[in-house]
C-alpha positions as CSV (number, residue, x, y, z in Angstrom):
1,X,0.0,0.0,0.0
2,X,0.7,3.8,-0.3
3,X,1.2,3.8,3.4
4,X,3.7,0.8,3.6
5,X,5.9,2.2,1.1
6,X,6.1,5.8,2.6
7,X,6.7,4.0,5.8
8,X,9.2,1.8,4.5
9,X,10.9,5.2,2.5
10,X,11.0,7.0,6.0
11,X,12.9,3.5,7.3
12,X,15.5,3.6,4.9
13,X,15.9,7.3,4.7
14,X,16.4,6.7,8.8
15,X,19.9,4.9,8.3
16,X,21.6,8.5,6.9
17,X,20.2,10.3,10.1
18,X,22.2,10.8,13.9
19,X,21.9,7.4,15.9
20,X,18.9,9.2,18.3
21,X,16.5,9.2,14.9
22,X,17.2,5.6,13.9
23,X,15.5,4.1,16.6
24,X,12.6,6.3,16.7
25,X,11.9,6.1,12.7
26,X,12.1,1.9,13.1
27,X,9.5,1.9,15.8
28,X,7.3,3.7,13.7
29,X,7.9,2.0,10.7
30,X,7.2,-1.3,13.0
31,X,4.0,-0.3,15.3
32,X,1.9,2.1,12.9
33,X,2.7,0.8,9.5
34,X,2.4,-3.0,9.7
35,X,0.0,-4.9,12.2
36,X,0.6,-8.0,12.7
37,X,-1.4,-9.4,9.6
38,X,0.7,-7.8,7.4
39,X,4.3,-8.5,9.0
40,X,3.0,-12.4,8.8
41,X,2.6,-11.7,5.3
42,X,6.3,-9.8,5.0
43,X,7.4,-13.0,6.4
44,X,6.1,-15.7,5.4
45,X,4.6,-14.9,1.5
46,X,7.3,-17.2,-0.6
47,X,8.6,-16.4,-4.4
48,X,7.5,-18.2,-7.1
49,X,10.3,-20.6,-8.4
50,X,10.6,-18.4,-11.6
51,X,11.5,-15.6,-9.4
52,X,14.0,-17.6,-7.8
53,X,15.3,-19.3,-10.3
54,X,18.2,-16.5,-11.7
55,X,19.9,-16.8,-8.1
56,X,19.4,-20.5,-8.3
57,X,21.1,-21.2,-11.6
58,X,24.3,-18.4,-11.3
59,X,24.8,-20.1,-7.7
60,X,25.1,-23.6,-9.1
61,X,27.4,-22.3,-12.0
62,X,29.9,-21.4,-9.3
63,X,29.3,-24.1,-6.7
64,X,29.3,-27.0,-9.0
65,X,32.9,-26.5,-10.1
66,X,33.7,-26.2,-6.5
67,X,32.3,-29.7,-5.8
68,X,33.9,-31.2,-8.5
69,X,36.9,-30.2,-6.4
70,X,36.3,-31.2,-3.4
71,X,35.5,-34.4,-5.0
72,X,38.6,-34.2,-7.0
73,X,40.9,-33.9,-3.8
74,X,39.5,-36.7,-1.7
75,X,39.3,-39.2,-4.9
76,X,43.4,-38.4,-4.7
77,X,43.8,-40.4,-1.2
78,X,41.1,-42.9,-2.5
79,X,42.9,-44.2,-5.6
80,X,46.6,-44.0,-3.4
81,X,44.9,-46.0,-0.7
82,X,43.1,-48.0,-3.0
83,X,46.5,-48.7,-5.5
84,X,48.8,-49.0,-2.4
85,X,46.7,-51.8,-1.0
86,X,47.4,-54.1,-3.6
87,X,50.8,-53.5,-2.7
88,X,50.4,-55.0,0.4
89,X,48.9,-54.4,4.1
90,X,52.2,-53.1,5.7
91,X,52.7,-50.8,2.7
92,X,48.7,-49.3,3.2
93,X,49.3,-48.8,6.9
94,X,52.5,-47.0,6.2
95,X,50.8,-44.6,3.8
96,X,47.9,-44.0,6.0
97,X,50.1,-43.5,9.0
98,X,52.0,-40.8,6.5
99,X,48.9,-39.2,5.3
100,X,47.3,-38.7,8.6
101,X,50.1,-37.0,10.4
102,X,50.7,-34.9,7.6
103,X,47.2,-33.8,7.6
104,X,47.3,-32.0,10.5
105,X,50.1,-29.2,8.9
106,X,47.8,-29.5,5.1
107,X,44.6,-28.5,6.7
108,X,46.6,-25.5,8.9
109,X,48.1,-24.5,5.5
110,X,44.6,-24.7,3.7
111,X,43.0,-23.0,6.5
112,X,45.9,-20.0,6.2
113,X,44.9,-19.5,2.6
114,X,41.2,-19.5,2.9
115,X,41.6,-15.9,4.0
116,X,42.3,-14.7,0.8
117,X,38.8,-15.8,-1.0
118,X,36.6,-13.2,0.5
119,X,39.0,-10.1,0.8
120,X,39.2,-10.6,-3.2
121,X,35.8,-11.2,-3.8
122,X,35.2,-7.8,-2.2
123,X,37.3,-5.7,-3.9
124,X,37.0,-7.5,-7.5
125,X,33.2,-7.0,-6.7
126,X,34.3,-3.2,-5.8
127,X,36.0,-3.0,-9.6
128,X,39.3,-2.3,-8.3
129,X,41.4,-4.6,-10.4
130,X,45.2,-3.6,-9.2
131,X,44.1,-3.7,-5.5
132,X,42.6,-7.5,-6.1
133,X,46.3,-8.1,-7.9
134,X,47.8,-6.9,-4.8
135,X,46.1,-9.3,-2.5
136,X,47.1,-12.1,-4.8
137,X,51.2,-10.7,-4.9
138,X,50.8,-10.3,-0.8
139,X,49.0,-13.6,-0.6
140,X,51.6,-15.7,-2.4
141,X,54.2,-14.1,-0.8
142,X,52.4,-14.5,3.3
143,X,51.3,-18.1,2.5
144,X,54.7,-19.0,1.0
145,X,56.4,-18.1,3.9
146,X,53.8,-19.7,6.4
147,X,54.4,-23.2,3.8
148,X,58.1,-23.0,4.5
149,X,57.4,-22.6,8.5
150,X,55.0,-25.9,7.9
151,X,57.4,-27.4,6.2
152,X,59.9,-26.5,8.8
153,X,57.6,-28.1,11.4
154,X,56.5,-31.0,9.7
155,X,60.1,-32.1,9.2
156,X,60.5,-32.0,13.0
157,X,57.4,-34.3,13.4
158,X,59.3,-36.5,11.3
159,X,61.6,-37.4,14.3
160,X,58.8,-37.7,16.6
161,X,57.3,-40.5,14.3
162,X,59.3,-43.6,16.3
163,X,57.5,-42.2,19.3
164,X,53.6,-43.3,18.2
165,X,53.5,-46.6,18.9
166,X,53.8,-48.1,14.7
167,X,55.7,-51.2,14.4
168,X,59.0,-51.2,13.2
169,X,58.4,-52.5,9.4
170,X,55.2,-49.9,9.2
171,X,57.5,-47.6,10.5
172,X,60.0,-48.0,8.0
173,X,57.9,-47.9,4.7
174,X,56.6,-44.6,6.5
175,X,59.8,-42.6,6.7
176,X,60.4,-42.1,3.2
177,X,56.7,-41.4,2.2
178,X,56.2,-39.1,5.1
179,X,59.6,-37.1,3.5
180,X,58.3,-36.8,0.3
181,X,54.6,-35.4,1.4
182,X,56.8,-32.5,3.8
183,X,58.4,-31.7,0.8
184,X,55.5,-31.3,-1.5
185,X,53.5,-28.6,1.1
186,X,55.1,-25.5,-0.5
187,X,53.7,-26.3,-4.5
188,X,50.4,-27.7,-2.5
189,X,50.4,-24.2,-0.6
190,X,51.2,-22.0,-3.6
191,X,48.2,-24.1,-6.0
192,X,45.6,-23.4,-3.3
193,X,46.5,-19.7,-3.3
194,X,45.6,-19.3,-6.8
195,X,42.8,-21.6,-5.9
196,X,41.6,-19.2,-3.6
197,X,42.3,-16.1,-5.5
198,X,40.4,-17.5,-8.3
199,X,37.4,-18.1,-6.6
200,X,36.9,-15.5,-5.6
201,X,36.4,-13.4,-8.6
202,X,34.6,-15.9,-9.5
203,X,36.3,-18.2,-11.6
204,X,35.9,-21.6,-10.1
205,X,36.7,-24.0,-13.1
206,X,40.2,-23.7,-13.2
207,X,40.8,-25.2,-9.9
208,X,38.2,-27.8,-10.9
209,X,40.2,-28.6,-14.0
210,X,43.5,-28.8,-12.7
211,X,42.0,-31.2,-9.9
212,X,40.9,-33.6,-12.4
213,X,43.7,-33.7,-13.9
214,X,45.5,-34.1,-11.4
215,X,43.6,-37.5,-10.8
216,X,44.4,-38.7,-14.5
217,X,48.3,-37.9,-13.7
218,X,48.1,-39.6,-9.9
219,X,46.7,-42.6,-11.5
220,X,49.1,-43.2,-14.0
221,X,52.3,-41.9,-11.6
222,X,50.9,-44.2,-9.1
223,X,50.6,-46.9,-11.9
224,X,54.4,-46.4,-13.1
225,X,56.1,-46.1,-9.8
């Protein structure tokens, strides 16, 4: 109605007065322009599907390539698990033993670069291009840094290993493996902060591609060696 709208105009024009007038102009908005017929309506009145459906479609454009990633990074430990096993069981514990220690630096190091996603998005969404560069140029440089530190640390894990309680042939096979995944965190670190700058302007295919690709090359690696 006439009166909604000029109430709601007054409620909006509110936010751009002192702090005293805000509170006043919401109350009024709130007790004399809506009963309580009307704010169940507000509330609870739901758009039509074709009304919905613009948001629904450019939300699964970028989200699907983002699953296909996530899908694409755990099928990576599947097929190593599920190729290693045929190698034998003391070979698959070994790997898993690796894998799961190492985790706890890959997620810190993820978690690190997740940081950069939203302060891109908001100044891409802004339009200011050089300032989004600059995030990216700070970002590789920070989380490069922070990968050598984890690096640093994992490697001093390494010589904690003998101490939870694997058997000595487990043990053993682990070592080596456990060497080789320290020494792949910086490229891992530096891949996910692209991955992350991408993202968030928007672009969330490339990551997806280079993650099944990834696969295809694990697979055959895996295969050779």
């Amino acid at each position: 109605s006439a009166v909604s709208l000029t109430g709601f105009s007054g409620f909006c024009t509110g936010f751009d007065e002192p702090e005293h007038g805000r509170s006043r102009i919401f109350s009024l908005f709130i007790l004399k322009v809506f009963d309580y017929r009307q704010l169940r309506l507000l509330y609870l009145l739901p758009m039509s599907f074709k009304e919905y459906y613009p948001y629904y479609r450019r939300n699964l454009a970028l989200a699907f390539p983002l699953i296909l990633s996530q899908l694409g990074q755990v099928t990576v430990s599947l097929i190593d698990n599920a190729m290693v096993g045929h190698v034998g069981t003391v070979e698959l514990a070994a790997a898993s033993f690796a894998n799961n220690v190492f985790m706890i630096g890959m997620i810190f190091g993820m978690g690190i670069t997740f940081g950069l996603t939203p302060i891109t998005g908001q100044t891409y969404g802004k339009g200011e291009l050089k300032m989004a560069t600059q995030w990216l140029k700070n970002g590789i440089f920070t989380y490069q840094v922070a990968a050598v530190l984890l690096t640093l640390i994992m490697l001093g894990v390494y010589f904690l290993l003998p101490f939870m309680g694997q058997p000595a042939e487990v043990l053993a096979a682990a070592k080596p493996y456990y060497l080789w995944l320290c020494a792949s965190m910086v490229p891992f670190i530096a891949f996910f902060t692209l991955k992350q700058f991408f993202e968030g302007i928007g672009n969330t295919r490339i990551a997806m591609q280079i993650t099944l690709i990834s696969n295809v090359v694990n697979i055959i690696f895996n295969y050779l060696f």
